[in-house]
DRENTOR-958248 format. One record per atom (N, C-alpha, C, O): residue number from 0; atom name; x, y, z. Coordinates in steps of 0.1 Angstrom, whole numbers, plus 5000, padded with zeros to 4 digits. Last residue first. Example, Ala and Ser with C-alpha at 12.3 -4.5 7.8 and 13.67 -1.06 7.14 Angstrom:
BEGIN
r n: 1 | atom: N | x: 5128 | y: 4978 | z: 5071
r n: 1 | atom: CA | x: 5137 | y: 4989 | z: 5071
r n: 1 | atom: C | x: 5129 | y: 5000 | z: 5079
r n: 1 | atom: O | x: 5134 | y: 5011 | z: 5080
r n: 0 | atom: N | x: 5132 | y: 4943 | z: 5078
r n: 0 | atom: CA | x: 5123 | y: 4955 | z: 5078
r n: 0 | atom: C | x: 5132 | y: 4967 | z: 5078
r n: 0 | atom: O | x: 5142 | y: 4967 | z: 5085
END
This chain:
BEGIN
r n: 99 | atom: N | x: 4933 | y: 5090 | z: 4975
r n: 99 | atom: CA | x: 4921 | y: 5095 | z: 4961
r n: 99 | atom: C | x: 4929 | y: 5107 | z: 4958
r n: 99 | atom: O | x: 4925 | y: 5114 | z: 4949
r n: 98 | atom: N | x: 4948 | y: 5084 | z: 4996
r n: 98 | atom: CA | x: 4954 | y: 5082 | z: 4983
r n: 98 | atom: C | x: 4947 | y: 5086 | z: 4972
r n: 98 | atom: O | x: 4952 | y: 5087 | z: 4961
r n: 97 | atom: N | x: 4928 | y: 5076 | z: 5016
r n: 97 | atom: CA | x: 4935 | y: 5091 | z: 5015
r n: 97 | atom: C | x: 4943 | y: 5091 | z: 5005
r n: 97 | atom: O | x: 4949 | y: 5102 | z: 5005
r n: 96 | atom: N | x: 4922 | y: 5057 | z: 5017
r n: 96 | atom: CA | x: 4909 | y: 5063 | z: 5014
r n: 96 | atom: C | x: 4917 | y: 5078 | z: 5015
r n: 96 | atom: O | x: 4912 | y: 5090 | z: 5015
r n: 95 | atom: N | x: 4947 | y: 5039 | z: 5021
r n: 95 | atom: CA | x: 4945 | y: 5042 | z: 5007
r n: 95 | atom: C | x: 4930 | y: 5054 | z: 5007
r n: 95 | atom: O | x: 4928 | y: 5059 | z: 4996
r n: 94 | atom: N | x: 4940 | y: 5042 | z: 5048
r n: 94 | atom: CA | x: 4951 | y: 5047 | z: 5041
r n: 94 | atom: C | x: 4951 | y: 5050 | z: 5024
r n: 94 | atom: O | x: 4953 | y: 5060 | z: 5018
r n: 93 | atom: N | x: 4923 | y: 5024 | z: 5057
r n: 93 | atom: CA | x: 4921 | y: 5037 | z: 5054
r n: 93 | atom: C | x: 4930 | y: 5050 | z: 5051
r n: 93 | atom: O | x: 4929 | y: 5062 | z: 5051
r n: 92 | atom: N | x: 4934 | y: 4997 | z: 5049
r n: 92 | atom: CA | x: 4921 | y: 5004 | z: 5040
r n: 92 | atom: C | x: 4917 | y: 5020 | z: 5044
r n: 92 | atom: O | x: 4909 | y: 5027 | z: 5038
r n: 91 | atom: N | x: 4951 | y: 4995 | z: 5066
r n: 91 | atom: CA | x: 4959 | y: 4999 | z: 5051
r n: 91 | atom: C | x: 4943 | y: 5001 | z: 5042
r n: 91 | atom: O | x: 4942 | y: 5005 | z: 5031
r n: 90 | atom: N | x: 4949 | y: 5021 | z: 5097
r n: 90 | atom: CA | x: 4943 | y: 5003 | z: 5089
r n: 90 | atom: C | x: 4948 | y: 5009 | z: 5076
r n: 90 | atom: O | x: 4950 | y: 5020 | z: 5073
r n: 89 | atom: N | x: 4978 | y: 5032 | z: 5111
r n: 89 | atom: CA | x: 4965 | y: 5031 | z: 5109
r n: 89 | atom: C | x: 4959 | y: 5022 | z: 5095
r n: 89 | atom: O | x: 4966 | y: 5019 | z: 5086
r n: 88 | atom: N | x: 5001 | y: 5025 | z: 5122
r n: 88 | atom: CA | x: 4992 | y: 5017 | z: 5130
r n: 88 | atom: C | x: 4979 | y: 5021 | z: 5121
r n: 88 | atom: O | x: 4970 | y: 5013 | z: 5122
r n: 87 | atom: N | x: 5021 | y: 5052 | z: 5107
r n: 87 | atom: CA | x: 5022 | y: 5042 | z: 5111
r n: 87 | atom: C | x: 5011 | y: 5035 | z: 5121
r n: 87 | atom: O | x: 5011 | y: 5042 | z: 5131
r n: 86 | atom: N | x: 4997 | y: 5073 | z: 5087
r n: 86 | atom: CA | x: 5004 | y: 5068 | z: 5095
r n: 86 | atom: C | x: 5006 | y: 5057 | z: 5105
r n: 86 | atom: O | x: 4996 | y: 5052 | z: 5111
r n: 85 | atom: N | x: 4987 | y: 5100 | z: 5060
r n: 85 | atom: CA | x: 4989 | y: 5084 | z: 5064
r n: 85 | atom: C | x: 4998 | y: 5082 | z: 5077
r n: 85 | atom: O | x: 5007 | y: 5091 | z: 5078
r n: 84 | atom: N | x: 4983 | y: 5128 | z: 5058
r n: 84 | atom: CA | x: 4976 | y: 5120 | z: 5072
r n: 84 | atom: C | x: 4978 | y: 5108 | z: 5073
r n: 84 | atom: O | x: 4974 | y: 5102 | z: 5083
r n: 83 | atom: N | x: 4997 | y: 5134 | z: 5036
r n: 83 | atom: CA | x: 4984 | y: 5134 | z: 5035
r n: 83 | atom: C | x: 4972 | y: 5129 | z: 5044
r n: 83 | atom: O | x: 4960 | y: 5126 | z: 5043
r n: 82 | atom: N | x: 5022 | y: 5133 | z: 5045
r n: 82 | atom: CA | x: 5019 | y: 5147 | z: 5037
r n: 82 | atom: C | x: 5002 | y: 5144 | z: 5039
r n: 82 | atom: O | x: 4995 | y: 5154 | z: 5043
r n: 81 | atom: N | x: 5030 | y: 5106 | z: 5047
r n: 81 | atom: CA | x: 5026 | y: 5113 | z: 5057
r n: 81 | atom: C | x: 5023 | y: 5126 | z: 5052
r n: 81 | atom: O | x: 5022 | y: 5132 | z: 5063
r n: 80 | atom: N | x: 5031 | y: 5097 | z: 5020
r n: 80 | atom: CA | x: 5020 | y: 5091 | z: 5027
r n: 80 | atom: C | x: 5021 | y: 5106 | z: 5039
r n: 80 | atom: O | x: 5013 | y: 5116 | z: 5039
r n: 79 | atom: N | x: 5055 | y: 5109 | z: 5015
r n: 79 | atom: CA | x: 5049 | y: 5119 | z: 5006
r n: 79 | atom: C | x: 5034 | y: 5115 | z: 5013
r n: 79 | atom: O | x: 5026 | y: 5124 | z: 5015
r n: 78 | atom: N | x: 5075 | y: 5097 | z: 5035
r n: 78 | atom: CA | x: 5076 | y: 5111 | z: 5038
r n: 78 | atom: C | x: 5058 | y: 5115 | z: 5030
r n: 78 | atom: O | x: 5049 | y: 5121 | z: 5036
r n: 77 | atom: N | x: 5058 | y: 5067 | z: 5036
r n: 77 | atom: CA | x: 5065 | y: 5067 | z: 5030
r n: 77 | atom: C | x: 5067 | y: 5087 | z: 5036
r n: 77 | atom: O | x: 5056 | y: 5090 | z: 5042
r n: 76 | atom: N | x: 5055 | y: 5041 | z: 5065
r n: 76 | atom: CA | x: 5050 | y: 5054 | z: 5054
r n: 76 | atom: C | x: 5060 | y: 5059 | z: 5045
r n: 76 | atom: O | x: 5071 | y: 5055 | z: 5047
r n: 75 | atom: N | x: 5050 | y: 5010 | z: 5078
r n: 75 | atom: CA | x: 5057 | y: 5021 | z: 5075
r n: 75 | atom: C | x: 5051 | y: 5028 | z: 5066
r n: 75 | atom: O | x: 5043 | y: 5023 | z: 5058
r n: 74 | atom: N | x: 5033 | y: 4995 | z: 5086
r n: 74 | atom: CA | x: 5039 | y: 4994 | z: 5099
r n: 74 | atom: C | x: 5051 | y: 5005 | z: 5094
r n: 74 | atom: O | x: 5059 | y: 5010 | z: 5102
r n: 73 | atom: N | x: 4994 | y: 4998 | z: 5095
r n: 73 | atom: CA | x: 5007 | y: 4999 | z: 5087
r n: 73 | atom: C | x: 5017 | y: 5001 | z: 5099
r n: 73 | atom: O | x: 5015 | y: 5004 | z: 5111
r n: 72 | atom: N | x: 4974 | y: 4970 | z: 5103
r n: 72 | atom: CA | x: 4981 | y: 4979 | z: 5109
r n: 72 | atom: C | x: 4993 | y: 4981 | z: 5098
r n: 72 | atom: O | x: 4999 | y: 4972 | z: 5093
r n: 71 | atom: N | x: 4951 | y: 4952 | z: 5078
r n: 71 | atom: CA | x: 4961 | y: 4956 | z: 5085
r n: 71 | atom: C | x: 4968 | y: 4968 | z: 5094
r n: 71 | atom: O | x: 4965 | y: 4979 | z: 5088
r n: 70 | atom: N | x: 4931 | y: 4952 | z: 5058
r n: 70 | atom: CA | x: 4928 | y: 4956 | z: 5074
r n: 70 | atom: C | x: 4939 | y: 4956 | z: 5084
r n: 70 | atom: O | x: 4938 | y: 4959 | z: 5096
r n: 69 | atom: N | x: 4940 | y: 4952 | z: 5039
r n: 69 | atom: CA | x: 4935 | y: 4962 | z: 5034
r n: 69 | atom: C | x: 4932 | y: 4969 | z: 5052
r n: 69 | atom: O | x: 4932 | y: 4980 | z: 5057
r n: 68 | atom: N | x: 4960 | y: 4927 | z: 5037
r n: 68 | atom: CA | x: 4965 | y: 4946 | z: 5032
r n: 68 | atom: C | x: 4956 | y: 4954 | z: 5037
r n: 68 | atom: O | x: 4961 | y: 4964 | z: 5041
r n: 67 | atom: N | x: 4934 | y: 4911 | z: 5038
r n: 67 | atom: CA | x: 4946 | y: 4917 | z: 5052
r n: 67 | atom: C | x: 4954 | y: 4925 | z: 5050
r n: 67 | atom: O | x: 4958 | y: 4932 | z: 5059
r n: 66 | atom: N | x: 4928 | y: 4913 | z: 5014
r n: 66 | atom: CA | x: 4918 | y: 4919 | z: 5027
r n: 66 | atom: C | x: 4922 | y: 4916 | z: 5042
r n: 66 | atom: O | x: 4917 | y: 4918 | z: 5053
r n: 65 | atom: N | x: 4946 | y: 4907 | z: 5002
r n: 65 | atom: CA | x: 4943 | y: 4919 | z: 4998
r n: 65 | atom: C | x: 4934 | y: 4922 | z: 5012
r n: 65 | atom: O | x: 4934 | y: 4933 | z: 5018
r n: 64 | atom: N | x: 4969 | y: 4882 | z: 5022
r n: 64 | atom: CA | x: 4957 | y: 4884 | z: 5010
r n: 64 | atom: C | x: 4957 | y: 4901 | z: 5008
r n: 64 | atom: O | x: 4966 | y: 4908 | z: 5011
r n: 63 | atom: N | x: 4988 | y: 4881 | z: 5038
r n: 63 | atom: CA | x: 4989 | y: 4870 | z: 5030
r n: 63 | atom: C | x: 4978 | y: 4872 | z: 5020
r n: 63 | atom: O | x: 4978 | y: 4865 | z: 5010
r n: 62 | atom: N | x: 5012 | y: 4903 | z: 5060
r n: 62 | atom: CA | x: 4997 | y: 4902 | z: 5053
r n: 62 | atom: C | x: 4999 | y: 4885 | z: 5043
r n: 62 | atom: O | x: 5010 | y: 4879 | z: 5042
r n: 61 | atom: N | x: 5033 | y: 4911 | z: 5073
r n: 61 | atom: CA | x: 5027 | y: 4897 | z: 5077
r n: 61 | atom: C | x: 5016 | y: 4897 | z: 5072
r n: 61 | atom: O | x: 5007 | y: 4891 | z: 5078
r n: 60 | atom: N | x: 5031 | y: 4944 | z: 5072
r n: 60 | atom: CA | x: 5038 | y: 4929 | z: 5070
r n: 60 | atom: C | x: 5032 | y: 4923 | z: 5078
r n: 60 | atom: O | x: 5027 | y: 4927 | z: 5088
r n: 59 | atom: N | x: 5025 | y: 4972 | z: 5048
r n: 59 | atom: CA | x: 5018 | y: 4965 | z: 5060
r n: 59 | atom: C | x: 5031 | y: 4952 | z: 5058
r n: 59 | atom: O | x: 5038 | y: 4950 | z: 5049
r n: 58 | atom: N | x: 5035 | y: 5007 | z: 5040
r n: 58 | atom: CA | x: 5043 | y: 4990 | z: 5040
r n: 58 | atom: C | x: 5033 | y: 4984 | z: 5052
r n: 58 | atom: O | x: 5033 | y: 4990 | z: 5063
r n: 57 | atom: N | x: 5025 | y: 5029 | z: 5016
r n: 57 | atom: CA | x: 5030 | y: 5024 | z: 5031
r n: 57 | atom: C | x: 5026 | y: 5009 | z: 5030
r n: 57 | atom: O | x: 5019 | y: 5002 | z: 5024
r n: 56 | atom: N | x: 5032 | y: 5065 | z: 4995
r n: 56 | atom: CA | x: 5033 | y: 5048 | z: 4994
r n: 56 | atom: C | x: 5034 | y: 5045 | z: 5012
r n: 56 | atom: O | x: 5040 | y: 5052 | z: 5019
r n: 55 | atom: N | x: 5041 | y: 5086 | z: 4974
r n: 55 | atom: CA | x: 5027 | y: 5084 | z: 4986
r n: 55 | atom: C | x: 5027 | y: 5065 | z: 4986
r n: 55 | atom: O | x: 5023 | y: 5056 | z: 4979
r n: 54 | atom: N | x: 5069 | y: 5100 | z: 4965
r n: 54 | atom: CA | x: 5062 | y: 5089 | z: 4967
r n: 54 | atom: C | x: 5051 | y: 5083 | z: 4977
r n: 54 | atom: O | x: 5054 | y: 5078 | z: 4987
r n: 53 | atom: N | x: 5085 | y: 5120 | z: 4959
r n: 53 | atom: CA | x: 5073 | y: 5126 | z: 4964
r n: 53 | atom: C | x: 5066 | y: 5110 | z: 4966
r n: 53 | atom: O | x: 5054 | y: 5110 | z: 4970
r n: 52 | atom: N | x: 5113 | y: 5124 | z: 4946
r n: 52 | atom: CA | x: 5095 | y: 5122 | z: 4936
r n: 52 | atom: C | x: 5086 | y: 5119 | z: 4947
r n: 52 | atom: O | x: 5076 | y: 5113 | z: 4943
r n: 51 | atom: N | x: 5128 | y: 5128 | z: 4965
r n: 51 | atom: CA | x: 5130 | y: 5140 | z: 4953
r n: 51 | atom: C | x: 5115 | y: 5141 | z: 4948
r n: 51 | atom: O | x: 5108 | y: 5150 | z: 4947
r n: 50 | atom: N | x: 5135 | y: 5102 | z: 4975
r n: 50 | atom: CA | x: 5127 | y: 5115 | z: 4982
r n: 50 | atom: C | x: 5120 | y: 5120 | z: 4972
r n: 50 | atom: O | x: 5108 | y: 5117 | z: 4970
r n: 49 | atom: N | x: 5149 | y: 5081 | z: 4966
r n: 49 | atom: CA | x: 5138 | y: 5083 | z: 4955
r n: 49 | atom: C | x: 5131 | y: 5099 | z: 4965
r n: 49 | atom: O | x: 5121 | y: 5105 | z: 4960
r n: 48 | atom: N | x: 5167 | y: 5075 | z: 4991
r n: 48 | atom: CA | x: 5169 | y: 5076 | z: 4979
r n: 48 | atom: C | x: 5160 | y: 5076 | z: 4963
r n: 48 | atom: O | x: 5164 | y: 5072 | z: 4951
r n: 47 | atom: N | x: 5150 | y: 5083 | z: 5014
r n: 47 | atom: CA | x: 5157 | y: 5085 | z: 5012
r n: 47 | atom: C | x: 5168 | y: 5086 | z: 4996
r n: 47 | atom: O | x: 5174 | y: 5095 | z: 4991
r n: 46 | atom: N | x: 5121 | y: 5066 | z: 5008
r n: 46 | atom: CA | x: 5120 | y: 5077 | z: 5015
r n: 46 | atom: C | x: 5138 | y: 5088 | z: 5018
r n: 46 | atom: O | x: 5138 | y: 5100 | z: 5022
r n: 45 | atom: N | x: 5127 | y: 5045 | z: 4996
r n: 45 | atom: CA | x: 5116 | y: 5054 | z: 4987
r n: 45 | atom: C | x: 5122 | y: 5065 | z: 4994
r n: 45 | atom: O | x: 5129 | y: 5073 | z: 4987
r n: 44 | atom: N | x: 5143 | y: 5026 | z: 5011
r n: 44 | atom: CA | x: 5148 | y: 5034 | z: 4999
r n: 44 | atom: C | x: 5137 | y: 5046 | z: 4995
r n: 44 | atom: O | x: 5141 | y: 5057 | z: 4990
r n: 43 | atom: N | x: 5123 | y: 5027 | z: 5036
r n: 43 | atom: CA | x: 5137 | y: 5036 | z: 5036
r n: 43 | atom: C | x: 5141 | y: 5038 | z: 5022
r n: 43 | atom: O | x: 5143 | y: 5049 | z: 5018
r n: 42 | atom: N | x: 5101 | y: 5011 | z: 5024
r n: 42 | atom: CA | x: 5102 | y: 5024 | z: 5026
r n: 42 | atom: C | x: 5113 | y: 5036 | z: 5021
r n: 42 | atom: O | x: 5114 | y: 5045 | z: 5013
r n: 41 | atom: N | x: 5100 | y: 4989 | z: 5002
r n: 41 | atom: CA | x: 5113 | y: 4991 | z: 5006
r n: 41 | atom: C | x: 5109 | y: 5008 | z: 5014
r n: 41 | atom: O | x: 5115 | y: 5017 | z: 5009
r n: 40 | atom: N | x: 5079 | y: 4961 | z: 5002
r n: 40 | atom: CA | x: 5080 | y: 4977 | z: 5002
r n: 40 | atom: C | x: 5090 | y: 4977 | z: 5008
r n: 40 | atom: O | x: 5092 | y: 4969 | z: 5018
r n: 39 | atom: N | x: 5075 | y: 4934 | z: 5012
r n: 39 | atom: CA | x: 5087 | y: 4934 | z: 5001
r n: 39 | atom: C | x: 5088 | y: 4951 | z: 4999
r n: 39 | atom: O | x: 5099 | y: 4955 | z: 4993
r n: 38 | atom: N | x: 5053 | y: 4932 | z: 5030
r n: 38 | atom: CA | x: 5062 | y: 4936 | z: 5032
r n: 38 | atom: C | x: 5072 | y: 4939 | z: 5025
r n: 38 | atom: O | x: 5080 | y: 4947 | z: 5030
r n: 37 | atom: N | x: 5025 | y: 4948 | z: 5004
r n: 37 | atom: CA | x: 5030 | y: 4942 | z: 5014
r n: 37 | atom: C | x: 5044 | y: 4941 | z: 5020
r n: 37 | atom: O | x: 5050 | y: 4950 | z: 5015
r n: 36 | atom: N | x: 5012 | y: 4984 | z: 5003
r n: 36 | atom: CA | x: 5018 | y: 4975 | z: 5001
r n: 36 | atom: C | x: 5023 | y: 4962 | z: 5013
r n: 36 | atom: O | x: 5024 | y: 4964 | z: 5025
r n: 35 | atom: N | x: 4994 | y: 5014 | z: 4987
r n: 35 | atom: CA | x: 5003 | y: 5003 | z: 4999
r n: 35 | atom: C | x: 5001 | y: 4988 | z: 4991
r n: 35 | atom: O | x: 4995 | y: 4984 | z: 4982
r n: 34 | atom: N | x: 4998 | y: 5040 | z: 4971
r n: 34 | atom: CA | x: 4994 | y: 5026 | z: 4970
r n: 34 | atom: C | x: 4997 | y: 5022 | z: 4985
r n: 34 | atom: O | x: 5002 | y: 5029 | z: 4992
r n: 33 | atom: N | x: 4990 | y: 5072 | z: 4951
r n: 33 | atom: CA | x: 5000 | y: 5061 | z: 4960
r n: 33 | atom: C | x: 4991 | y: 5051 | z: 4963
r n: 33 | atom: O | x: 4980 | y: 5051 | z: 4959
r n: 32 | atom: N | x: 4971 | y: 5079 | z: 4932
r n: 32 | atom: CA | x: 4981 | y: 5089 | z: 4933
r n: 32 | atom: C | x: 4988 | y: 5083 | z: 4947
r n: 32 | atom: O | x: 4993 | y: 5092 | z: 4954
r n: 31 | atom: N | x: 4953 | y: 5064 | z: 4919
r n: 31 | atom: CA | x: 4962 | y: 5071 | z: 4908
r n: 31 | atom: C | x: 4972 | y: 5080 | z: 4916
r n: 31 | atom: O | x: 4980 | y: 5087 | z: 4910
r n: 30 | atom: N | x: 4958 | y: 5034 | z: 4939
r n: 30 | atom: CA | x: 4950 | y: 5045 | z: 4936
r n: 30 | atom: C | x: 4959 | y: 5052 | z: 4926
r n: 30 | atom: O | x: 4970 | y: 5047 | z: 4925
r n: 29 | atom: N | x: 4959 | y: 4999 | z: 4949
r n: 29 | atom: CA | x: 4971 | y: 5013 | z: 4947
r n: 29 | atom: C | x: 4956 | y: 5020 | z: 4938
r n: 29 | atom: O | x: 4946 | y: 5014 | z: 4933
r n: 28 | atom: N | x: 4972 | y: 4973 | z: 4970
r n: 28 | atom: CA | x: 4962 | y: 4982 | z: 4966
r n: 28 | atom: C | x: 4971 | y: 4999 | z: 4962
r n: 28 | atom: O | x: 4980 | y: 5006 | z: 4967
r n: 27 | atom: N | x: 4995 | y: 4944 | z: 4964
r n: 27 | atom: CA | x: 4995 | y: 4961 | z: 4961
r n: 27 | atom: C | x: 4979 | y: 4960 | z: 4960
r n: 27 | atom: O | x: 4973 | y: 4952 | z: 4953
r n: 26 | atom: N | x: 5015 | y: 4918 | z: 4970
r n: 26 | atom: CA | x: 5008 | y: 4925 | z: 4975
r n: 26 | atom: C | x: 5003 | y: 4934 | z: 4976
r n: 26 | atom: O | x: 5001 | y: 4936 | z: 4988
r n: 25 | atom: N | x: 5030 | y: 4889 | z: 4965
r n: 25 | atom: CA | x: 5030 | y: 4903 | z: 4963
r n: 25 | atom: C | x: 5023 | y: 4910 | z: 4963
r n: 25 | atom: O | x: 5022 | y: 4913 | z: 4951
r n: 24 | atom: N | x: 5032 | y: 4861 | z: 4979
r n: 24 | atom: CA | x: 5028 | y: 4867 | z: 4972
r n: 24 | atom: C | x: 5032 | y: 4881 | z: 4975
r n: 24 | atom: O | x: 5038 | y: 4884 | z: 4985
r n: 23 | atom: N | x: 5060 | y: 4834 | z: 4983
r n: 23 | atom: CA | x: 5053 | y: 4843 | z: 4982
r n: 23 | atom: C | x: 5046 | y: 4850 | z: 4978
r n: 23 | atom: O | x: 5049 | y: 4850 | z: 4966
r n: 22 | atom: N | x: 5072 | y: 4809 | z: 4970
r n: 22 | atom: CA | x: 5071 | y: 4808 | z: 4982
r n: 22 | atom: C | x: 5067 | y: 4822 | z: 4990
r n: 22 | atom: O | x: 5071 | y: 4823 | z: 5001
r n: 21 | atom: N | x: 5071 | y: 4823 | z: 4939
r n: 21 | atom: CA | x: 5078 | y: 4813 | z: 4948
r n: 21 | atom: C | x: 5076 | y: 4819 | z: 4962
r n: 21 | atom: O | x: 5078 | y: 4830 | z: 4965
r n: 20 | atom: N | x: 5044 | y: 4845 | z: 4935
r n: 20 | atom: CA | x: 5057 | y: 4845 | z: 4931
r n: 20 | atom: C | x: 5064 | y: 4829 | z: 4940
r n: 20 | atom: O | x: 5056 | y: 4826 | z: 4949
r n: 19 | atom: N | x: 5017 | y: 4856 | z: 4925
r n: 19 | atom: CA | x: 5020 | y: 4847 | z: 4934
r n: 19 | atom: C | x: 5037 | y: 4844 | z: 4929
r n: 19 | atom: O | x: 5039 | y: 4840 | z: 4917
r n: 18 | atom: N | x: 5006 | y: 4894 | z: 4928
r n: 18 | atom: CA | x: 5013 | y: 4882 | z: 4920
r n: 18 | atom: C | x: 5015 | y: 4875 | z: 4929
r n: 18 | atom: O | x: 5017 | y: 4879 | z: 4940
r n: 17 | atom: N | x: 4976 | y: 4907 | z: 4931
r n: 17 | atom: CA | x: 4984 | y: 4901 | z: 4939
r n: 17 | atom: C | x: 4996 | y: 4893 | z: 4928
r n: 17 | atom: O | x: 4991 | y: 4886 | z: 4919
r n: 16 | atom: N | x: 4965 | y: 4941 | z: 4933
r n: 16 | atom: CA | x: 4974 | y: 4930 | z: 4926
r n: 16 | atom: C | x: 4980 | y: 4926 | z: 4929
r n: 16 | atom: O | x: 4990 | y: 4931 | z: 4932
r n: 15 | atom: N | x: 4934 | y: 4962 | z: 4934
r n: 15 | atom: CA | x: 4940 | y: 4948 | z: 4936
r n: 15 | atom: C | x: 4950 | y: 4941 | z: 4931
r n: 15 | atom: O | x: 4946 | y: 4932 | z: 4924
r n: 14 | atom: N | x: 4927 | y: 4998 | z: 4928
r n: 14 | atom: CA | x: 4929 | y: 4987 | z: 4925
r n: 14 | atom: C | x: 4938 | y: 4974 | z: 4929
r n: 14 | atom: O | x: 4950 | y: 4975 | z: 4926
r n: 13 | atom: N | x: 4899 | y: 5018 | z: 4942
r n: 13 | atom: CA | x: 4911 | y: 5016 | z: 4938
r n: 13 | atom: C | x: 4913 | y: 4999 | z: 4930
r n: 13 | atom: O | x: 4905 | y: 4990 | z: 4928
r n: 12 | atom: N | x: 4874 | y: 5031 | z: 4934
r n: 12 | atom: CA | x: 4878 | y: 5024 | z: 4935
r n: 12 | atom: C | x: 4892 | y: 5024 | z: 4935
r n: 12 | atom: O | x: 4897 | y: 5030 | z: 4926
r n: 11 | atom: N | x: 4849 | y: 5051 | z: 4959
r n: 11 | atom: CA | x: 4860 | y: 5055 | z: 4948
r n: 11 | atom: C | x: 4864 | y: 5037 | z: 4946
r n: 11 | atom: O | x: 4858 | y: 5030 | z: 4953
r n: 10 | atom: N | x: 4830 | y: 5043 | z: 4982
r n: 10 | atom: CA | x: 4824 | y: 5050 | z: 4965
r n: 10 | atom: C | x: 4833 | y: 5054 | z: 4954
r n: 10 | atom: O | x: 4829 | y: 5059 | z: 4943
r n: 9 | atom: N | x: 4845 | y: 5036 | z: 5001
r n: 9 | atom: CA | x: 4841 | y: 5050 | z: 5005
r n: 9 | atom: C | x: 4835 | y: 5054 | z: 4986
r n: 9 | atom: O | x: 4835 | y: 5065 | z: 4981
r n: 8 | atom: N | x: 4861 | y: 5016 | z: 4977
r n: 8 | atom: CA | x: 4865 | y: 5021 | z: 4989
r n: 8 | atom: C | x: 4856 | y: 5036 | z: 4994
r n: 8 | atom: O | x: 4861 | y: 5046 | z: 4989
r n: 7 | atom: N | x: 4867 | y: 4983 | z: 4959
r n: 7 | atom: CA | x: 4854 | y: 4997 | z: 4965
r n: 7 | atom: C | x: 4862 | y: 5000 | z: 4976
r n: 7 | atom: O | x: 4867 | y: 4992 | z: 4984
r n: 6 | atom: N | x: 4886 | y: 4977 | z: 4940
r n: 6 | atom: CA | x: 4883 | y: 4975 | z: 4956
r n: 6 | atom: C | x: 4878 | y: 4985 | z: 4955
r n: 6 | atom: O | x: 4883 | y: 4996 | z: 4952
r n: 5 | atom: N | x: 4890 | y: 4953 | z: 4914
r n: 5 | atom: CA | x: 4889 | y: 4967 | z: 4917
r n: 5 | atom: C | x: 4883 | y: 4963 | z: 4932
r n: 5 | atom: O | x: 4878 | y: 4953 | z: 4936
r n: 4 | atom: N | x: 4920 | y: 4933 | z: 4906
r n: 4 | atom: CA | x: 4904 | y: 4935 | z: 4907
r n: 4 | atom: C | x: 4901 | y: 4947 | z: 4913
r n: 4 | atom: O | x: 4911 | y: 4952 | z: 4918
r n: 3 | atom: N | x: 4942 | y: 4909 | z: 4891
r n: 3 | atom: CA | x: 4938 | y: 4919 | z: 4892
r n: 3 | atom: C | x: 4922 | y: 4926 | z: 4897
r n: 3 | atom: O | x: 4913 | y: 4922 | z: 4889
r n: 2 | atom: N | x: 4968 | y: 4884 | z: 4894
r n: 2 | atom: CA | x: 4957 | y: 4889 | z: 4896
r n: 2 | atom: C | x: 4952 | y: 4903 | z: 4898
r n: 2 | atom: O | x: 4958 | y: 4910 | z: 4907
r n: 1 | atom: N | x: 4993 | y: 4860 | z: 4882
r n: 1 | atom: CA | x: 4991 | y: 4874 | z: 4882
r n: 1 | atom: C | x: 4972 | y: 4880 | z: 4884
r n: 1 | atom: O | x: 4965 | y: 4881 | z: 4874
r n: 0 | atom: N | x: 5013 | y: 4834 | z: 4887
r n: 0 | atom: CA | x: 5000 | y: 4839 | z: 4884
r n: 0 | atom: C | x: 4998 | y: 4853 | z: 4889
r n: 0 | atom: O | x: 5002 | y: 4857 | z: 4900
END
């Protein structure tokens, strides 16, 4: 099952999607210009072999819902996240308030 919903943030919205996959869910708040994410985010690939595209993306783990993405400690960035003040420990809801 596949879910979708808008998350007020600071008067912008981004958006909610969890898929429930086998013995896991999946995990994304994402804005038009990067996302976070639950643990299945592969940083090191983004950050090494996708560099080139600039990817604004960061990894919480041990989340289970959108409003523990959202209140979580990140625990990785991606190079393009840290371009815009994302970083590792800071909450995944005010990470994405820098993704607008």
């Amino acid at each position: 099952m596949m879910r979708m919903e808008p998350v007020e943030l600071d008067g912008r919205t981004a958006l909610a999607i969890e898929v429930k996959l086998p013995k896991t869910n999946l995990l994304v708040v994402t804005t038009d210009k990067g996302y976070i994410m639950c643990g299945a985010l592969d940083v090191g690939l983004l950050n090494e072999r996708l560099r080139e595209r600039g990817i604004i993306a960061a990894r919480a783990t041990g989340v289970r819902t959108i409003e523990e993405l959202l209140e979580a400690p990140l625990e990785s960035v991606t190079y393009g996240a840290e371009s815009l003040g994302v970083v590792p420990g800071m909450k995944g809801r005010d990470a994405v308030a820098r993704m607008f």
